[in-house]
DRENROLO-126284 format. One line per field, with one value per residue: x, y, z of N, C-alpha, C, CB in turn; residue in three letters. Coordinates in pm, 1 decimal, padded with zeros to 6 digits. Atoms other than C-alpha are relative to their C-alpha. Glycine has a CB too. Layout:
N
neast X/... $
nnorth Y/... $
nup Z/... $
caeast X/... $
canorth Y/... $
caup Z/... $
ceast X/... $
cnorth Y/... $
cup Z/... $
cbeast X/... $
cbnorth Y/... $
cbup Z/... $
r ALA/... $
END
This chain:
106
neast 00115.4/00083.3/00048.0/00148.9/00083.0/00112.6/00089.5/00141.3/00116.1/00035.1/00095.0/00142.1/00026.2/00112.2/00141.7/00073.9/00031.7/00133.7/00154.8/00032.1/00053.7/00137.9/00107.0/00002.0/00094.5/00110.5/00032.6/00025.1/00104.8/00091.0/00034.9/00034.9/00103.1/00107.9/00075.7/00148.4/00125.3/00029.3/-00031.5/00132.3/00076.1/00012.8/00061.3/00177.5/00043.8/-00021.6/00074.4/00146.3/00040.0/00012.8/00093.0/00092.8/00006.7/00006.8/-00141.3/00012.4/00066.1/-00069.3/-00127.8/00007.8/00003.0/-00157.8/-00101.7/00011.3/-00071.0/-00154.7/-00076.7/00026.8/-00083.9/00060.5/00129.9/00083.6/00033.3/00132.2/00050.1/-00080.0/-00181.7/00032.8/00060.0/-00115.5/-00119.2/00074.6/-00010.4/-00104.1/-00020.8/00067.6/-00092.9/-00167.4/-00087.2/-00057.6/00067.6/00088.0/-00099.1/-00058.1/00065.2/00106.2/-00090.1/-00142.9/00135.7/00056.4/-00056.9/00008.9/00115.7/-00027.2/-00080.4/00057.8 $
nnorth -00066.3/-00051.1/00141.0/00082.4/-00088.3/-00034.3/00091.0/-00023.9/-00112.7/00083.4/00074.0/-00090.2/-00042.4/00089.9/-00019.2/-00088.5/00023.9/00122.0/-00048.2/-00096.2/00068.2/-00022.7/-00103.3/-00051.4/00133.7/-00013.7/-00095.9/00001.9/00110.5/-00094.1/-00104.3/00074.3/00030.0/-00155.3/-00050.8/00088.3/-00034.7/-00165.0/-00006.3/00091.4/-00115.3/-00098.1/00114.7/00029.6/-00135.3/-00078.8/00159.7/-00023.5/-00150.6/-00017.5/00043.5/-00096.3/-00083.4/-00116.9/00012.2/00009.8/-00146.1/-00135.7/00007.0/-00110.3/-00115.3/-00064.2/-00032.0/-00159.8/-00064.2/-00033.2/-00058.4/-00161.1/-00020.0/-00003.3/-00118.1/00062.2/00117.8/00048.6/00024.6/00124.1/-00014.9/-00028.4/00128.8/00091.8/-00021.3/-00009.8/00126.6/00033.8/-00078.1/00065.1/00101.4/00020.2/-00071.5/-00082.0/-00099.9/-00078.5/-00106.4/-00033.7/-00050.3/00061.7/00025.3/00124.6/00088.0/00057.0/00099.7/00064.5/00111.6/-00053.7/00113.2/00146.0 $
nup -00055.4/00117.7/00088.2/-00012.2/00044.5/00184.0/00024.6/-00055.5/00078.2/00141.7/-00053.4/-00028.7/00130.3/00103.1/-00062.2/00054.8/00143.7/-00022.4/-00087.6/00095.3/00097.9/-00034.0/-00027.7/00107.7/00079.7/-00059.7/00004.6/00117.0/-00024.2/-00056.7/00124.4/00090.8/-00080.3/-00017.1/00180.0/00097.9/-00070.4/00078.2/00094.5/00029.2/-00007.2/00130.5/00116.5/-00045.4/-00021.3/00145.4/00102.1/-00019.6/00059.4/00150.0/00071.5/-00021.5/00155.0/-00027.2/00044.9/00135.5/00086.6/-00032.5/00135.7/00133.9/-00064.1/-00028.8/00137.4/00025.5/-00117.2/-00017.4/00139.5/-00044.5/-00134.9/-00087.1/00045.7/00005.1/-00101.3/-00040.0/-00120.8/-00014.4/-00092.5/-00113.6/-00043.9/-00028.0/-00082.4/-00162.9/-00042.8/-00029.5/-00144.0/-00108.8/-00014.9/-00023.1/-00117.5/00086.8/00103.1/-00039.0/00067.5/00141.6/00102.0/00103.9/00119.7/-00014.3/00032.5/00128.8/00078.6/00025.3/00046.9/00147.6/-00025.1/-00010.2 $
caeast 15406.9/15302.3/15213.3/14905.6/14777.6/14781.5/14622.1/14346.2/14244.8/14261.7/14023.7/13787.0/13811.4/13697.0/13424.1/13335.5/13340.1/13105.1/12878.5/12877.7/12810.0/12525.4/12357.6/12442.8/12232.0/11953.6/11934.5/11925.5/11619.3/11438.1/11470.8/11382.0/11096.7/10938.0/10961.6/10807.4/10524.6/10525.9/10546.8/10246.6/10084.7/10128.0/10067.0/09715.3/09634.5/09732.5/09575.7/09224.5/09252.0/09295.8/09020.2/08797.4/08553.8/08533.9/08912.1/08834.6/08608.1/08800.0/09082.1/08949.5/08870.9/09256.3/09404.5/09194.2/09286.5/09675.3/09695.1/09513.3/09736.2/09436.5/09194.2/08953.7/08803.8/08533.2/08302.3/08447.8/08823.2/08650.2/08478.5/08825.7/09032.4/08794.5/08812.6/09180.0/09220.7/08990.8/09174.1/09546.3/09695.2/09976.0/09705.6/09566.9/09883.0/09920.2/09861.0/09550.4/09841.7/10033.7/09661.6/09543.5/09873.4/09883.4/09538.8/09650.4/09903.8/09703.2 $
canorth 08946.1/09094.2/08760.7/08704.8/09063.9/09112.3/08751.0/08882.6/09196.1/08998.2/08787.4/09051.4/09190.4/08905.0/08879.5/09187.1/09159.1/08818.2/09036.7/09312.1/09079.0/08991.1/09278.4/09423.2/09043.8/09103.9/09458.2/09372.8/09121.1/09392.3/09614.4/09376.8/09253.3/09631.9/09701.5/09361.2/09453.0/09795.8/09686.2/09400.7/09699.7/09930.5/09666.9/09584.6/09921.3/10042.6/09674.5/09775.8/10180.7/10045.8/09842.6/10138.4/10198.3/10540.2/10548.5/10433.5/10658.2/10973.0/10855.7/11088.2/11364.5/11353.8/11317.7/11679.1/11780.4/11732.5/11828.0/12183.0/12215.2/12217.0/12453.9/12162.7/11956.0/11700.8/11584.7/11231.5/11330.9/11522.7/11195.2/11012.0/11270.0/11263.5/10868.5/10860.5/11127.5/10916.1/10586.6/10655.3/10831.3/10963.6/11131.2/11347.3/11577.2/11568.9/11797.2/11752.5/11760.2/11455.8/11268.4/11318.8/11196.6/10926.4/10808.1/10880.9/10584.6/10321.5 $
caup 17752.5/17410.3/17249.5/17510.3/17475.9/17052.2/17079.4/17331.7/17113.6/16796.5/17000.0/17090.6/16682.7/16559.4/16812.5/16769.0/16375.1/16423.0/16658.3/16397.4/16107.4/16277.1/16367.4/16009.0/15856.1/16146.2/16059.5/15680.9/15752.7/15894.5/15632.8/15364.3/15552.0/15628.2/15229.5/15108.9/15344.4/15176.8/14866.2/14886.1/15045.9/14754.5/14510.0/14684.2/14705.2/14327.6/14193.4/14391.6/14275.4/13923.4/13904.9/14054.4/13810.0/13972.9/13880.6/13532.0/13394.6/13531.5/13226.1/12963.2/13261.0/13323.4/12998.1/12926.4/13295.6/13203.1/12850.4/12967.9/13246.5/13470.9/13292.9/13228.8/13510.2/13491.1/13704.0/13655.1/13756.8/14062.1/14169.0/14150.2/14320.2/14624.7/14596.4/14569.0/14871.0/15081.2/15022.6/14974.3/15269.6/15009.2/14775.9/15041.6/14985.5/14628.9/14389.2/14142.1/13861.3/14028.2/14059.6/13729.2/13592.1/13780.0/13703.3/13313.0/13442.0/13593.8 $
ceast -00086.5/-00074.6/-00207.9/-00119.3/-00033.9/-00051.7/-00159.5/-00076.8/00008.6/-00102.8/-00104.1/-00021.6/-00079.4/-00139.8/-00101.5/-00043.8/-00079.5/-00083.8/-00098.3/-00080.8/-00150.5/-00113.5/-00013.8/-00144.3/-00129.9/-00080.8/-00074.0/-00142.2/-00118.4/-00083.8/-00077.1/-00116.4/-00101.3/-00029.6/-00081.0/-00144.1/-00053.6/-00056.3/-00108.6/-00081.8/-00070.6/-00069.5/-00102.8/-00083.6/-00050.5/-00117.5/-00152.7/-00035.4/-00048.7/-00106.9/-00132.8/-00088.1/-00008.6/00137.6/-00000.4/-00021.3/00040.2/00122.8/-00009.8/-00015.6/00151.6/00093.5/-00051.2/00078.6/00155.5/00038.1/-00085.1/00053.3/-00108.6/-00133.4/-00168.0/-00023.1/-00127.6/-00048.8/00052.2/00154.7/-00036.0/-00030.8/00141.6/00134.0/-00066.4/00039.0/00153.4/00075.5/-00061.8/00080.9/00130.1/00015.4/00097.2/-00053.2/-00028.6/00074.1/00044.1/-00057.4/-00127.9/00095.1/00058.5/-00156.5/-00014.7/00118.4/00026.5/-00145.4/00000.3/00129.5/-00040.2/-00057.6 $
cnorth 00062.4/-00065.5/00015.4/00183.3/00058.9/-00126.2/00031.1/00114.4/-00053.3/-00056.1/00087.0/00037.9/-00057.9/-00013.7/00141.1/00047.5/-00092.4/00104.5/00082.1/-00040.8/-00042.5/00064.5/00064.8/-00135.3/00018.8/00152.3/00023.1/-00064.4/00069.7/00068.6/-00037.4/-00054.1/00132.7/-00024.6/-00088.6/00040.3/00104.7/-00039.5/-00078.1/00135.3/00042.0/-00080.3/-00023.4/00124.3/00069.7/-00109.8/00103.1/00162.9/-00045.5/-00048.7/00072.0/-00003.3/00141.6/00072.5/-00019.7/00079.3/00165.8/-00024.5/00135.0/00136.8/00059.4/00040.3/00138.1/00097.4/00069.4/00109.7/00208.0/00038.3/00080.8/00074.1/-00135.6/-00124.4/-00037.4/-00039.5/-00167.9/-00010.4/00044.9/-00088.0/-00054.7/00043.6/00032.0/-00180.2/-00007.4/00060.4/-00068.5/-00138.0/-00050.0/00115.1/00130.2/00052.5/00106.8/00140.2/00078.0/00070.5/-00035.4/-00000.5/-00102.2/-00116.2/-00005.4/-00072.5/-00152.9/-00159.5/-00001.4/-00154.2/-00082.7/-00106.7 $
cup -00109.3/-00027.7/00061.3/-00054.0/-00188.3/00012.7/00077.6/-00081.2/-00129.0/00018.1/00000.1/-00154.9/-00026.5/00085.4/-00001.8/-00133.9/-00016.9/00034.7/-00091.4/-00121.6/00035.5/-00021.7/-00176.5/-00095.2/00068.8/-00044.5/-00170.6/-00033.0/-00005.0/-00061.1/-00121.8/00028.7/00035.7/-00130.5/-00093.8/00035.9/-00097.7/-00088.9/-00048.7/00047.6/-00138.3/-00108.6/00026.8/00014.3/-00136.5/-00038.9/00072.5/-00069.2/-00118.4/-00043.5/00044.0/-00125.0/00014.2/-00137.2/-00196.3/-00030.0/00036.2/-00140.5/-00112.2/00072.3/-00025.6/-00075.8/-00042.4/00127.8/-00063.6/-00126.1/00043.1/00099.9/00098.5/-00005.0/00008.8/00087.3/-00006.4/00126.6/00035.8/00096.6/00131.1/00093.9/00025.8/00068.0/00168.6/00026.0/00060.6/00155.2/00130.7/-00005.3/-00016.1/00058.5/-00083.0/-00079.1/00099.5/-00002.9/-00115.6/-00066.1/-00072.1/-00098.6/00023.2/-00001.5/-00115.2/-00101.9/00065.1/-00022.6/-00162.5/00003.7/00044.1/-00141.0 $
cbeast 00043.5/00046.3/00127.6/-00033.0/00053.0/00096.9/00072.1/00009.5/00038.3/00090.8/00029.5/00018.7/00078.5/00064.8/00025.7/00035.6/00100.0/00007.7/00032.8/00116.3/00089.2/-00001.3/00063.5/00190.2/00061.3/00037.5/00116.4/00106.2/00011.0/00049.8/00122.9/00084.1/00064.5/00070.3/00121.7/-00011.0/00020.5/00117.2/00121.3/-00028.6/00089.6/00153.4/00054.4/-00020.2/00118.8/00186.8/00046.3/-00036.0/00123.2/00097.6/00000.2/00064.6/-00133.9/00026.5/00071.7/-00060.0/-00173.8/00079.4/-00033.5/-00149.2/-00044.3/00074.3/-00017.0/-00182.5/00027.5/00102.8/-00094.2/-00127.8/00158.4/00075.4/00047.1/00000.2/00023.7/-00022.1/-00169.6/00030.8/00135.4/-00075.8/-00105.2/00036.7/00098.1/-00236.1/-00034.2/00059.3/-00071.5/-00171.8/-00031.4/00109.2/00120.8/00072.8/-00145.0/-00056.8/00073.4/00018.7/00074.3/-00146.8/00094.1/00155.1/-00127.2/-00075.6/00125.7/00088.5/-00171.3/00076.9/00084.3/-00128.0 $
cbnorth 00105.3/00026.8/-00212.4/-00090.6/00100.5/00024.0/-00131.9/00043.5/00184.0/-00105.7/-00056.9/00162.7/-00000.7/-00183.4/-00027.2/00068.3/-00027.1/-00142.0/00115.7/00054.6/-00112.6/00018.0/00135.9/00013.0/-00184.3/-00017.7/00072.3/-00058.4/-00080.7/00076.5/00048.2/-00080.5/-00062.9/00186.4/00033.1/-00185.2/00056.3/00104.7/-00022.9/-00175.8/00107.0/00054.5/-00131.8/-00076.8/00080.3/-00000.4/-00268.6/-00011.7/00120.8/-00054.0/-00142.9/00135.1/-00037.6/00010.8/-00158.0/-00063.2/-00000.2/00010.4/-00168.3/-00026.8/-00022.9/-00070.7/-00122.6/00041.4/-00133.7/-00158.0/-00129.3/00041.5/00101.3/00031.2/00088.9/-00011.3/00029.9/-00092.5/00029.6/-00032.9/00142.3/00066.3/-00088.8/-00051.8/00143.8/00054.6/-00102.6/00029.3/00149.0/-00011.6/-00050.6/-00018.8/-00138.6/-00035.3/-00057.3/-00046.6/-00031.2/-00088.7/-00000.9/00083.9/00093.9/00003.9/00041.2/00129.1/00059.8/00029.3/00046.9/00225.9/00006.9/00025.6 $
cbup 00099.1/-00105.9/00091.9/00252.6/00087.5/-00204.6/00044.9/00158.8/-00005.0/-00051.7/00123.3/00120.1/-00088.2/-00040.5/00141.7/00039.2/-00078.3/00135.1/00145.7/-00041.3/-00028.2/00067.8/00143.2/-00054.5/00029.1/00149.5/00052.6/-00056.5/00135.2/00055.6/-00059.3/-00027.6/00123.9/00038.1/-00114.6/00034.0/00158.4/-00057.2/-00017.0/00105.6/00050.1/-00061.2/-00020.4/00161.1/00063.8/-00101.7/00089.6/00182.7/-00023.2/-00076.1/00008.2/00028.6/-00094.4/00186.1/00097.0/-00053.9/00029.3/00201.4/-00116.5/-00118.9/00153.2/00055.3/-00146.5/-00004.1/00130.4/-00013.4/-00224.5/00027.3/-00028.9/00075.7/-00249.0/-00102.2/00141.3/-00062.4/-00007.2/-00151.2/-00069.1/-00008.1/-00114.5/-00122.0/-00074.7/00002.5/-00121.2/-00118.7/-00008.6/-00020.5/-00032.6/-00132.6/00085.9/-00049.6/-00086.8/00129.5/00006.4/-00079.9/-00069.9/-00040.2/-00035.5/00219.4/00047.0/-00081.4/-00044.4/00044.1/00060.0/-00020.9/00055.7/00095.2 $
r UNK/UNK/UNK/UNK/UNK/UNK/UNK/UNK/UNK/UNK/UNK/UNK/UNK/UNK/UNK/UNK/UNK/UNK/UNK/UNK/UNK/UNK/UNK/UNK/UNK/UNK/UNK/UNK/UNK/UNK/UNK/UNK/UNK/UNK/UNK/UNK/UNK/UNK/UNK/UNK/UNK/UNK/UNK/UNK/UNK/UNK/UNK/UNK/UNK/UNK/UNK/UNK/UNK/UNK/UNK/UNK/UNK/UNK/UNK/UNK/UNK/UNK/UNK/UNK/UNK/UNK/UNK/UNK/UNK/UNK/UNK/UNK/UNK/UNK/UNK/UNK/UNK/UNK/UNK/UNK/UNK/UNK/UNK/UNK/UNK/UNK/UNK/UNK/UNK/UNK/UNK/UNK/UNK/UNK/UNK/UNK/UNK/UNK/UNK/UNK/UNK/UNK/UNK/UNK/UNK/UNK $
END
């Protein structure tokens, strides 16, 4: 009488280890699939900031911006932290110290 019942929950294990495997490969799909999205996002996003020329010519604003830890702001960097606030979602939070470095990085 043992035999048929450890063969029926062995049965269900593995079916339920298949089912699992599954969902774990469907779930992985998902995930991998959101962040390329993201990630062409971001990448189409950064690529168009960088070739701002707004974005450009703020470079020498920011590099004074940073190295004065904020004392000196042009009218250039001003121009490019209104751009960047208007077209990335994640600037509209950030500091002017996390902007001007990373327009000191594009």
């Amino acid at each position: 009488m043992r035999s048929p019942l450890i063969a029926a929950a062995l049965g269900l294990l593995l079916l339920a280890d298949v089912t699992q495997a599954h969902t774990l490969v469907a779930t992985s799909n998902i995930i991998i699939d959101a962040s390329r999205r993201t990630i062409d996002f971001t990448s189409d996003t950064t690529t168009s900031i960088r070739d701002s020329k707004i974005i450009r010519e703020a470079h020498d604003d920011a590099a004074s911006f940073v190295a004065s830890e904020g004392e000196i702001r042009g009218a250039h960097l001003e121009a490019a932290f209104d751009t960047l606030r208007t077209r990335v979602p994640e600037a509209r939070d950030a500091s002017d110290q996390v902007l001007a470095e990373a327009i000191l990085a594009l």
